[in-house]
C-alpha positions in Angstrom: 98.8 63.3 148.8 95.8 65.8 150.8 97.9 68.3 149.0 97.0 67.3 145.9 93.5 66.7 146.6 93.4 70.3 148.3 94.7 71.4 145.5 92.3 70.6 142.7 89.0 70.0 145.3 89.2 72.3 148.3 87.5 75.9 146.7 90.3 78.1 146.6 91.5 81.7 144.7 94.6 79.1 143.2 92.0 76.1 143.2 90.1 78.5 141.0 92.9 79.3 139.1 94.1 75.5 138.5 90.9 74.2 137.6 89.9 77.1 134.8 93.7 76.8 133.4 93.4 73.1 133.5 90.4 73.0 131.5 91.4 76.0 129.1 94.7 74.1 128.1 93.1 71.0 127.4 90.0 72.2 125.7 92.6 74.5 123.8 94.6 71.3 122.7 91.4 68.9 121.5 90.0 72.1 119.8 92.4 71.7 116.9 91.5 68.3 116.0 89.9 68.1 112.8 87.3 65.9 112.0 85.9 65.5 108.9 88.0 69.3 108.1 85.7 70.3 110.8 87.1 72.0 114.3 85.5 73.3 117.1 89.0 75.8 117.9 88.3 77.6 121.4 84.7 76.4 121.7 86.3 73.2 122.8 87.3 75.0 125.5 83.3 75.2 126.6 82.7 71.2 126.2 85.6 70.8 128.7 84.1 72.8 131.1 81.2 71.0 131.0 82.9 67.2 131.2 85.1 68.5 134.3 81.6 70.3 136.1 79.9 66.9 135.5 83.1 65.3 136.5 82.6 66.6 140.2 84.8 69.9 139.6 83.7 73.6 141.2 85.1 76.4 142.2 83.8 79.3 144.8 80.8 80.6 143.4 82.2 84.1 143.5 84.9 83.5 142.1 83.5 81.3 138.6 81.1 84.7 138.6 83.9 87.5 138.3 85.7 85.2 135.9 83.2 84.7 133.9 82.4 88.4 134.0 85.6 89.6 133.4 86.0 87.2 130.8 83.1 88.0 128.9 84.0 92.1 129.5 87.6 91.1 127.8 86.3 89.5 124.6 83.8 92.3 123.7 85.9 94.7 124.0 88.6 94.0 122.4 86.3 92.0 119.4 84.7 95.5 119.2 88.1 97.1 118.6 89.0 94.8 116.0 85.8 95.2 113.7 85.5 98.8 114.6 87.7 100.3 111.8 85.6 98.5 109.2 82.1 98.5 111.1 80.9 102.0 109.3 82.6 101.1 106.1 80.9 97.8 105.4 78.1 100.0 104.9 79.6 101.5 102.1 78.8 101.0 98.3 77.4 97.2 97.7 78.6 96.2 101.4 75.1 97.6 102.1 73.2 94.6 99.8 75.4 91.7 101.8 74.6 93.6 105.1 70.8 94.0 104.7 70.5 90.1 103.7 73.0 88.7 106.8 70.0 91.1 108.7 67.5 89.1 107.1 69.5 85.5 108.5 69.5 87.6 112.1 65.5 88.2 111.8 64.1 84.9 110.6 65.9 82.9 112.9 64.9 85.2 116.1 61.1 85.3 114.5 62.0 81.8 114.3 63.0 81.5 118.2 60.2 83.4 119.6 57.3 81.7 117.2 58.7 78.1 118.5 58.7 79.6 122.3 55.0 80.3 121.7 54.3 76.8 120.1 56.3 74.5 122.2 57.1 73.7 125.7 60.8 75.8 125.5 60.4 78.8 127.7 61.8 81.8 126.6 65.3 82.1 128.4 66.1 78.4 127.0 64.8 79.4 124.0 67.0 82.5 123.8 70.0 79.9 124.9 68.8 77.5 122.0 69.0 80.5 119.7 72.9 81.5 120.9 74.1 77.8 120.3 72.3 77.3 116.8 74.1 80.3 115.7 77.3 79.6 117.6 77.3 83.0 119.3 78.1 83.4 122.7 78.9 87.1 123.0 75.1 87.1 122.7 74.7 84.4 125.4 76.4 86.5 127.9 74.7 89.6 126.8 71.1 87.3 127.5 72.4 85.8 130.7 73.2 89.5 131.9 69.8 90.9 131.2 68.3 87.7 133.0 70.2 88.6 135.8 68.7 92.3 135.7 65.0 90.5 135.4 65.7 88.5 138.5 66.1 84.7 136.5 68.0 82.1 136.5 70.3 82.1 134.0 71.5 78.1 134.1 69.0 77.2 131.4 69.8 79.7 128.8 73.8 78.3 129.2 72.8 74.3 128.8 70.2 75.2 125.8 73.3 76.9 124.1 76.0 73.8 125.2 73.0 71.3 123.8 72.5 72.9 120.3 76.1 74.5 119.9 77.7 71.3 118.0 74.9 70.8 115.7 74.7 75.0 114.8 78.7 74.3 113.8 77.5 71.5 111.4 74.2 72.5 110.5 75.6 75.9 108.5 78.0 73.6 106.3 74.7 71.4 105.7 72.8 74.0 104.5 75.7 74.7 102.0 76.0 71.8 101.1 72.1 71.2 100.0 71.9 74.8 98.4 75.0 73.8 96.1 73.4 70.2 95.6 69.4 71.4 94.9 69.6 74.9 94.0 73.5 76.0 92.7 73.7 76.6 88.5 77.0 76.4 86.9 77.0 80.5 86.6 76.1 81.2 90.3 80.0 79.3 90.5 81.7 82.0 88.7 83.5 84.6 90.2 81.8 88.2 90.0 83.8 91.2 90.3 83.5 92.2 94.2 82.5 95.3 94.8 85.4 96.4 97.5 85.7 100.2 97.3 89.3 99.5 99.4 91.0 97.4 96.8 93.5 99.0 95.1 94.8 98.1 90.8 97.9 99.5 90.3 98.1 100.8 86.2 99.5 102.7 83.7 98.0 105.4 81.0 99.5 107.4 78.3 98.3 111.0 78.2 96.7 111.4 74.5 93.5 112.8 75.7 93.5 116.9 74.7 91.4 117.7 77.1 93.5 117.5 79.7 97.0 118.4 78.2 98.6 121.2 79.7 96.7 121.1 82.9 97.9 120.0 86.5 96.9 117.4 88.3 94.8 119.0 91.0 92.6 120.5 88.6 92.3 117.2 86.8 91.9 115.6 90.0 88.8 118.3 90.8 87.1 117.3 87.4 84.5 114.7 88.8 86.4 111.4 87.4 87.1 108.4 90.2 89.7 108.7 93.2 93.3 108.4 92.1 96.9 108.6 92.4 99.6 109.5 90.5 102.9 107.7 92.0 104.9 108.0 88.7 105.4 110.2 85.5 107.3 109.3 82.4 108.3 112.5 80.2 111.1 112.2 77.6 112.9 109.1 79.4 112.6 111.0 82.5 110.9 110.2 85.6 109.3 112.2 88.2 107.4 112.1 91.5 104.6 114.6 90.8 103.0 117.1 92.8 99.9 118.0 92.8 100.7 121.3 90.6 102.8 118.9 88.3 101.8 119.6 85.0 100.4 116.9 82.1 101.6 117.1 78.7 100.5 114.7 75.7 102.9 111.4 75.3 103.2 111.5 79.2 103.5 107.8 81.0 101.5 107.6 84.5 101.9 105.6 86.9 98.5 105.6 88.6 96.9 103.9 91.8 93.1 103.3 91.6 90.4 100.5 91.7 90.0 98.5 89.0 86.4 99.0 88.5 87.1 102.7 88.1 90.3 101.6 85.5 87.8 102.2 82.1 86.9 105.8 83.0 90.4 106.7 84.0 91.2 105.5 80.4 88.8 108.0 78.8 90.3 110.7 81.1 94.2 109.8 80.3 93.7 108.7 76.5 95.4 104.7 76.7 95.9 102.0 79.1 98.9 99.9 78.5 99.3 96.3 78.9 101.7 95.5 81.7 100.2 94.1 85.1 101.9 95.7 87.8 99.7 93.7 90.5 101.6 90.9 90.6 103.4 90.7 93.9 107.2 89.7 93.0 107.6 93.0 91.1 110.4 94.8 92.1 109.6 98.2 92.2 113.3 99.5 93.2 114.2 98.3 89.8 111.5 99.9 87.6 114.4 103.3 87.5 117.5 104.3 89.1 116.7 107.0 90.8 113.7 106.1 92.9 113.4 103.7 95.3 110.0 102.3 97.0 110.1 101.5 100.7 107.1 100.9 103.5 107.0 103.0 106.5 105.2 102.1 109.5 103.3 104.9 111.8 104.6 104.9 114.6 104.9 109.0 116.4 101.3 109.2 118.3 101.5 112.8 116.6 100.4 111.5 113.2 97.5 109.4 114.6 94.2 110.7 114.1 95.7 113.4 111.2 94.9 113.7 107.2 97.2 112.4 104.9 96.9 115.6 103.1 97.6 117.5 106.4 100.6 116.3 106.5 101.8 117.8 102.8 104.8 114.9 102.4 104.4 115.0 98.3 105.2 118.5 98.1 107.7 119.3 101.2 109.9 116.3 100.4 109.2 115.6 96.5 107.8 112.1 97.5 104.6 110.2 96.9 102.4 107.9 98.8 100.9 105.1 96.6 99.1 103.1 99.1 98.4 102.3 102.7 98.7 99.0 104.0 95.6 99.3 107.4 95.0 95.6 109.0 95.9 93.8 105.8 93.8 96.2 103.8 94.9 98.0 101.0 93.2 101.4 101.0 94.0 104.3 98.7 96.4 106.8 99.6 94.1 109.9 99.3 94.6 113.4 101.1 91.6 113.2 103.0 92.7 109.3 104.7 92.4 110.1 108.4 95.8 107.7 109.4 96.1 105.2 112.3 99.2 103.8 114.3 100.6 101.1 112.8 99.4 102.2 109.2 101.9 100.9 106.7 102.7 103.8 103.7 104.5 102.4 100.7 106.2 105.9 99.8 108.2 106.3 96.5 111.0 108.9 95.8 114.8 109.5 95.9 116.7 107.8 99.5 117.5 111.1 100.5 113.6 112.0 101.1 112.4 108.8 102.3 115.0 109.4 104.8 112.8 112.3 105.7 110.1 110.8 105.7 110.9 108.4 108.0 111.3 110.7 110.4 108.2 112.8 109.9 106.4 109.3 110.8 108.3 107.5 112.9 108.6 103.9 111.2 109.8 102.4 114.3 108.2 99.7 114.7 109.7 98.1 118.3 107.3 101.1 119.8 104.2 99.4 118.7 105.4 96.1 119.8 104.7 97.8 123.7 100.7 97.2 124.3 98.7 100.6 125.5 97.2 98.7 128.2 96.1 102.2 129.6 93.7 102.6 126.8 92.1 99.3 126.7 91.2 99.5 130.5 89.5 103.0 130.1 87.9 101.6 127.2 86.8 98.6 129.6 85.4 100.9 132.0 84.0 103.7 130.0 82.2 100.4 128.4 80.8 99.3 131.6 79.5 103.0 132.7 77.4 102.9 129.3 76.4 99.2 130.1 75.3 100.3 133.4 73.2 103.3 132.3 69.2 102.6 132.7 67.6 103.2 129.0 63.6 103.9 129.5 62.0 101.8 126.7 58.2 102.4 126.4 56.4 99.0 126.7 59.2 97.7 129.2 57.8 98.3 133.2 61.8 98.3 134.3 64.9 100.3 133.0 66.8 98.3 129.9 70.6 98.0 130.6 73.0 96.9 127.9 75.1 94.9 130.4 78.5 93.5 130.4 78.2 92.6 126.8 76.7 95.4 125.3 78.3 98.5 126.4 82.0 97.6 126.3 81.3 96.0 123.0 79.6 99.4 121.2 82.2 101.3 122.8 84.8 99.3 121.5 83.6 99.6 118.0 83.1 103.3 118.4 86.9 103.5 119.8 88.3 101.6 117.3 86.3 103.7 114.6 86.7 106.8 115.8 89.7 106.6 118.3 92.2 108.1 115.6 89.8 110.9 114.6 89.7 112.2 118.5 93.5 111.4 118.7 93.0 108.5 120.8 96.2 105.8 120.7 93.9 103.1 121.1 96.5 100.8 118.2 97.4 97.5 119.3 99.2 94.8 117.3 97.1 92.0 115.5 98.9 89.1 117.9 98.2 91.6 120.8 94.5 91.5 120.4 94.0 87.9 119.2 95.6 86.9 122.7 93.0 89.6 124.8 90.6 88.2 122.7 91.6 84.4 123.2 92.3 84.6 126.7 88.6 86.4 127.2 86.5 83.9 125.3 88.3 81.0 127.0 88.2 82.2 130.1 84.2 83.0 129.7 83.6 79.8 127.8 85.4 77.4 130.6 83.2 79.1 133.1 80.3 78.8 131.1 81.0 75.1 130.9 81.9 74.4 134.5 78.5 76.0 136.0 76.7 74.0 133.5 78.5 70.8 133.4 76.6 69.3 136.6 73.4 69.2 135.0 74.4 69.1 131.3 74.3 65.0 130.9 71.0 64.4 132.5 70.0 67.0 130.7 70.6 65.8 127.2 69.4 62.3 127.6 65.8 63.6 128.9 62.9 64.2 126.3 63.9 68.4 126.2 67.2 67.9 125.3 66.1 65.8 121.9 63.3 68.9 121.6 66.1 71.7 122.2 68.8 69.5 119.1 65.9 69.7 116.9 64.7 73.3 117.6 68.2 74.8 117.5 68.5 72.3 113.9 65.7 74.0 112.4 67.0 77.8 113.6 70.2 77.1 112.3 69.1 75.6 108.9 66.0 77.0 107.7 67.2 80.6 107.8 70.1 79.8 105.9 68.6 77.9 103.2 65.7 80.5 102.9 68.4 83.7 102.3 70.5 81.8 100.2 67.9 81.7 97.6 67.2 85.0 98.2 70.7 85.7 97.7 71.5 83.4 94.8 67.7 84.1 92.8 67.1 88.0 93.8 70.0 89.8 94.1 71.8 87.5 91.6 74.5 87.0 94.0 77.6 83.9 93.0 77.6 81.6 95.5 81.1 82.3 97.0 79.7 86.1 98.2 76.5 84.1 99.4 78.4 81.5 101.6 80.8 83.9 103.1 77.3 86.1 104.2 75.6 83.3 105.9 78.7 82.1 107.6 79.5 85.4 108.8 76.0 86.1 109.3 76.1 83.0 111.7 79.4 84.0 113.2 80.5 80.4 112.0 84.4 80.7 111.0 84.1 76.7 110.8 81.4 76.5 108.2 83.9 79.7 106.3 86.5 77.6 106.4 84.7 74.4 104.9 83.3 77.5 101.8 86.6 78.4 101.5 87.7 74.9 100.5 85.4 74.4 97.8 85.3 77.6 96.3 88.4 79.0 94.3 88.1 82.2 94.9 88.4 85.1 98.3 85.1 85.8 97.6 83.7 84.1 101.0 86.3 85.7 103.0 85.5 89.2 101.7 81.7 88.4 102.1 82.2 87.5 105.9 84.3 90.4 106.9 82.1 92.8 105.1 79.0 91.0 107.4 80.3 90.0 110.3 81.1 92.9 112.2 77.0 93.8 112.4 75.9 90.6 112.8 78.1 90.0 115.7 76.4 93.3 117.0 73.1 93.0 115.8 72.8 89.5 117.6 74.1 90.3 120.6 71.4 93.8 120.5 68.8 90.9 120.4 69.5 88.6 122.5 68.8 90.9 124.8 65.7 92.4 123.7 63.7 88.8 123.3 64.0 88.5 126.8 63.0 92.1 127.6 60.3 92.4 125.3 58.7 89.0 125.6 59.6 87.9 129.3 
């Protein structure tokens, strides 16, 4: 049985390998045990490190620090290609009012962090560690632990300050939600307002009866100054059409037009009437509105197309076709010429078989070819972040360089990729699957790392008097903040509280505490709320984490 032993005790490259896959499985497993609707998911992956380091499990130094590094690179990178499409357009329209209050969770609870450093016995880098686990963040904690590196200290306390307060930052978000709907909710912050999602398309139809615009083609009516839209469909004399943009309107004409709702009562003075028929609901069946028309989805798929304009391409009038809406990481976003397209984009084009067929063609629609990862592009990526991680930034008031690190520069880059990739005609697509599984293996890899170098102390540590101090501290970082912008929220900006829950929870990076909101509010709003946030706060928080320590080390 020394085999055995050898196996799991003597420090090894497989050792390594066993041990970190061992604890990743298992914490994996117990991370989807609910209790009380309440899961820890992969961050159970972190508390299993930590049992099996104060267990008596280790593994060669240098290898638990390039895991742990290239685990941490991994998760960045490819979390900042997934919320880099959306990171510039969160900003957009009332995206900017959510943003500017999750900013104001960020700030009080790092004034917060560095006030209680002054006041208290906490030192700084445990402080900074109490502040990653109260907001359940630890892209931030490896973006802190790398800059203590560059500043030469030990980085052991900031981990175990984060592995004390982590559990209660989970819970404490859901408390504060729960005593801002018990003291402070009214029965009309409950309703549903109209989100204010400039990407949300309302399919309708109008009846031309508006003289203005009789006789005159679309483009020009298009150039008038009224809201985006789309014409998929005219009506004339029991007739229909695919127009183009020199398609002209006559009176008594029936359009069917793809806009946003909000924008639905102007278009209304513009066309003349609105009729009654919803055609949001999903089990139409749009093949059988006519006989001649049919509507299919076509997926991007030729690298050619990537990075173009949809009005580059000139589809509606080459192949008599029109393209109502595109379907971009289950968004639905408007179908308007100057939409730069991605890979993977799905176009729901309408028109006669014949054309679709060409279409098809023109775009590719094979979707097996985007099945095949571009690994190529997501290890330039990875190393184009490190260069920028690596560069020294002078900042006046700091006596040595500022580095972003491991966390920071592959996570901008990846968010400036994933924004801007298409525009330079970079085939940076991968499938959703395909970077939830980068992602996944990243973060656990990091996390079970994380847990193994600070499982040997992390017991002792709890049951001393500093570990009660750091659970209290990391309690009041967690809660204050999100009681204090709630109100702010709900009293100043007049917010319902579905938008206000799914800011603070995205905010505080807390997908537990959005899935506890989501259960006892009706609506999507949360969810809309924390993707519109979340992207800069996941940024902004790891930007800071490393600052506190450089500023006020």
């Amino acid at each position: 049985m020394e085999w055995l032993y050898n196996l799991f005790f003597e420090q090894s490259a497989l050792q390594a390998v066993v041990i970190l896959s061992l604890i990743t499985a298992v914490g994996l497993g117990l991370g989807k045990i609910h209790i009380f609707g309440i899961s820890l998911g992969v961050t159970f992956v972190f508390f299993m490190g930590i049992l099996a380091g104060h267990l008596g499990f280790s593994i060669d130094p240098q290898m638990l620090t390039y895991a742990e590094s290239f685990g941490l690179v991994l998760f960045v990178y490819a979390l900042g290609l997934q919320v880099g499409p959306g990171f510039f357009s969160s900003f957009q329209r009332g995206g900017y009012r959510l943003n500017l209050l999750s900013l104001g969770v960020i700030v009080l609870g790092t004034v917060m962090a560095v006030l209680l450093s002054r006041v208290t016995t906490v030192d700084l880098p445990d402080m900074v560690g109490i502040l990653c686990g109260a907001t359940t963040n630890t892209p931030a904690l490896g973006a802190a632990q790398q800059t203590l590196k560059q500043l030469g200290e030990p980085t052991s306390g900031a981990a175990l300050s984060c592995a004390v307060t982590y559990p209660l930052g989970v819970v404490g978000v859901i408390l504060a939600i729960l005593v801002v709907k018990k003291l402070f909710v009214r029965p009309s912050d409950m309703e549903e307002h109209e989100h204010d999602d400039p990407n949300h398309t309302y399919i309708a139809t109008f009846q031309v009866h508006n003289p203005a615009i009789f006789d005159k083609s679309i483009q020009d009516i298009g150039k008038s100054g009224y809201p985006r839209f789309v014409i998929s469909r005219v009506w004339r004399d029991g007739a229909v059409s695919i127009p183009t943009s020199d398609k002209i309107l006559k009176e008594n004409d029936r359009l069917l037009v793809i806009t946003t709702e909000k924008d639905v009562p102007a278009l209304t003075i513009l066309f003349g009437e609105q009729e009654n028929r919803d055609w949001n609901k999903e089990d139409i069946d749009w093949n059988a509105i006519d006989s001649k028309l049919i509507s299919k989805h076509i997926v991007i798929s030729r690298p050619e197309i990537n990075g173009k304009k949809l009005g580059s391409l000139r589809l509606r009038n080459t192949y008599g076709i029109n393209i109502s809406r595109v379907l971009r990481s289950g968004v639905q976003l408007l179908a308007t010429p100057g939409l730069v397209l991605q890979l993977g984009d799905r176009l729901t084009v309408v028109g006669e078989a014949a054309a679709i067929h060409n279409v098809e063609k023109v775009l590719g629609n094979t979707v097996k070819t985007l099945k095949d990862p571009n690994l190529a592009s997501i290890f330039i990526g990875i190393v184009v972040g490190l260069i920028v991680g690596s560069i020294p930034i002078a900042v006046p008031g700091i006596s040595s360089p500022v580095k972003l690190g491991l966390a920071g520069g592959p996570i901008i880059i990846g968010i400036l990729i994933g924004s801007y990739g298409p525009r330079l005609h970079l085939v940076t697509y991968t499938t959703r699957s395909a970077n939830l599984m980068l992602r996944g293996i990243g973060l656990s890899l990091y996390l079970a790392c994380l847990g193994l170098d600070a499982g040997s102390h992390f017991f002792e540590t709890v049951m001393r008097p500093e570990g009660a101090l750091w659970i209290g501290l990391g309690f009041l970082i967690t809660f204050v903040p999100v009681v204090i912008m709630a109100l702010v929220a709900l009293r100043l900006c007049r917010m319902d509280f579905g938008s206000t829950c799914g800011m603070l929870c995205g905010s505080m990076a807390n997908p537990m505490a959005l899935n506890y909101a989501n259960d006892i509010i009706p609506n999507d709003n949360p969810a809309v709320s924390y993707a519109t946030v979340y992207p800069l706060g996941m940024f902004t928080r790891v930007i800071i984490a490393q600052l506190i320590l450089m500023l006020f080390l």
